[in-house]
Every structure is written in structure tokens, then in C-alpha cells.
N, C-alpha and C positions, 0 to 999 in steps of 0.2 A: 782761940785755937782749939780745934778737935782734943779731943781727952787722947786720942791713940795718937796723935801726930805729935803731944806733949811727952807720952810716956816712952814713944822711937825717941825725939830729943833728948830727954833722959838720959836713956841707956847708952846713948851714942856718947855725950858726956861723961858717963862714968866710963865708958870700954874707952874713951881715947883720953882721959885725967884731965879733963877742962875747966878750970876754976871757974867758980861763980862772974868774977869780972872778967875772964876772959872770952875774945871772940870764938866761937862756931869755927868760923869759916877765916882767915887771914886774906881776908880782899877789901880794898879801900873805892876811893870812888872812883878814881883813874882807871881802876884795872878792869871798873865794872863797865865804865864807860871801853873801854877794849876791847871787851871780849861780847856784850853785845853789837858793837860794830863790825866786828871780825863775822857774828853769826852774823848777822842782816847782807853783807857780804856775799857771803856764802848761801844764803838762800837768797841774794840777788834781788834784796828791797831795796829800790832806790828812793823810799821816802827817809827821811831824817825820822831814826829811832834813838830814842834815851829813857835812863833807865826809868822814870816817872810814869813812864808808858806805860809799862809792865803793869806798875801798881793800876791804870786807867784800865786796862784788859782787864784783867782779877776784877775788878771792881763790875764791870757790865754781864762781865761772864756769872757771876755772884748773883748780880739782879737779877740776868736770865733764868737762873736755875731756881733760884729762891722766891724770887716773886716778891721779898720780902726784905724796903726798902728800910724800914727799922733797924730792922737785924745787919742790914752794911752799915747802917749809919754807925751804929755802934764799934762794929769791925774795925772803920775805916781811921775811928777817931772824931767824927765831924761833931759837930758842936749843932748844928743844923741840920733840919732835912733837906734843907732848899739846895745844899750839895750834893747830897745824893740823887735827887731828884731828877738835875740835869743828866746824870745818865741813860732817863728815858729816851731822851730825845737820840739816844745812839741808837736803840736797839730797833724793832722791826717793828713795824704801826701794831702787828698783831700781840706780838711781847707787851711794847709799853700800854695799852689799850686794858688787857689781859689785869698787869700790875698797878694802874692807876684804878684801875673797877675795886682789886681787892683791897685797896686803900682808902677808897672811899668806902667799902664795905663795913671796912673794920675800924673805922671812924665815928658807925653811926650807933 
């Protein structure tokens, strides 16, 4: 997590008294499941969205910008590169071309 996106969480804890084991946020998975439905709704996706998706967006959107499949591996949790990997195959021939060059780059 960014140093400044840690130190807003902070503050936001302290100004609103939120213990160490208490939740941020009071939403469970039902609600989470609700209210991305309610959005896709309303912006009128009729594909099936759930909330994992979100984490699969972040994740390619991350690759595109960073180039730098290490560095989500880590993010993500993966234990492997071989997961992160496949989200080349989402992004644009020029992107994943771009980020498999500097992986092999920085391999050798």
C-alpha cells in the first residue's frame, strides 16, 4: 500500500475511533454483492459482475501502468508468477509485448 494511502487510513481511524480489530468500512459480502449489482444496473452492464472482478480490473490496470509483473505478484499475494502472467493475455498485443520484452530484459 502507498505510504500516503496508509497515513489517509490512519488519520481516518483515528478521527472516526476505530480499534485495531475493528472493520473500516461495515459491509459484508451480501451488501457488496448489492450494491455492485445495483451499479452494473445502472450503468446498464448486462454482463454478470462480482466483486472478484474488481480485484481482476486492479490487477490488469496495475500491469498496464507498471509494466512490472513482480511488483503485482507481490501486491496480489501470488505465490507464482505464472498468475500474474496470465494477465497478459488481457491486455493489448502492444502492452503485453511492451511487458514481456522487459521481463525478459530484467531476467538476463
Amino acid at each position: 500500500m502507498p505510504e500516503r494511502l496508509a497515513d489517509k487510513l490512519r488519520a481516518y481511524a483515528y478521527e472516526k475511533n476505530i480499534k485495531l480489530n475493528e472493520k473500516f468500512f461495515p459491509i459484508n459480502r451480501q451488501r457488496a454483492w448489492q450494491i455492485l449489482k445495483e451499479v452494473a444496473r445502472k450503468a446498464e452492464i448486462t454482463k454478470r459482475v462480482y466483486p472478484h472482478l474488481l480485484r481482476h480490473s486492479d490487477a490488469i490496470e496495475r500491469l498496464r501502468q507498471t509494466g512490472n509483473p513482480k511488483a503485482l505478484q507481490h501486491h496480489l499475494g501470488h505465490s507464482s508468477p505464472v498468475m500474474v502472467m496470465r494477465y497478459l493475455s488481457t491486455l493489448t498485443q502492444e502492452d503485453s509485448l511492451r511487458i514481456q520484452q522487459q521481463v525478459e530484459f530484467d531476467e538476463e
